[in-house]
C-alpha positions in Angstrom: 39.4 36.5 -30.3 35.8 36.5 -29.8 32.9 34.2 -28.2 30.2 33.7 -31.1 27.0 32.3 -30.2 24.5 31.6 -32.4 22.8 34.8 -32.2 25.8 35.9 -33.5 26.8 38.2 -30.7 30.3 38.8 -30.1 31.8 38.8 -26.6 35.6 39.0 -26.2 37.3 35.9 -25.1 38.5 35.8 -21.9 42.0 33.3 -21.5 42.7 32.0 -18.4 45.3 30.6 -17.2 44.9 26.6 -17.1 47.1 26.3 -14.2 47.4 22.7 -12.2 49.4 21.6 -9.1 52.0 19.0 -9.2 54.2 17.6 -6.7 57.7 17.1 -8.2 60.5 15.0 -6.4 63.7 17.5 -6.1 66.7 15.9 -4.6 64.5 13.6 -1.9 61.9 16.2 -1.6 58.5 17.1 -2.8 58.1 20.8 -4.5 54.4 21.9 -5.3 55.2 23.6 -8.6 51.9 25.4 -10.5 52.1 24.4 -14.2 50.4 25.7 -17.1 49.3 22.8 -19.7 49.4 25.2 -22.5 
């Protein structure tokens, strides 16, 4: 994919990686786990 802006100039799309922390109860402890949203 491509950014378009309105000059019309193409730039290729960079995807990152939407990435967040959460703390997650295992068995009576917390695990920092990094998930993706997508």
């Amino acid at each position: 994919g491509n950014n378009v802006s309105h000059a019309n100039n193409k730039t290729k799309r960079v995807w990152n990686p939407n990435l967040q922390r959460v703390r997650h109860m295992d068995g009576g402890r917390v695990r920092h786990v990094n998930v993706c949203t997508r």
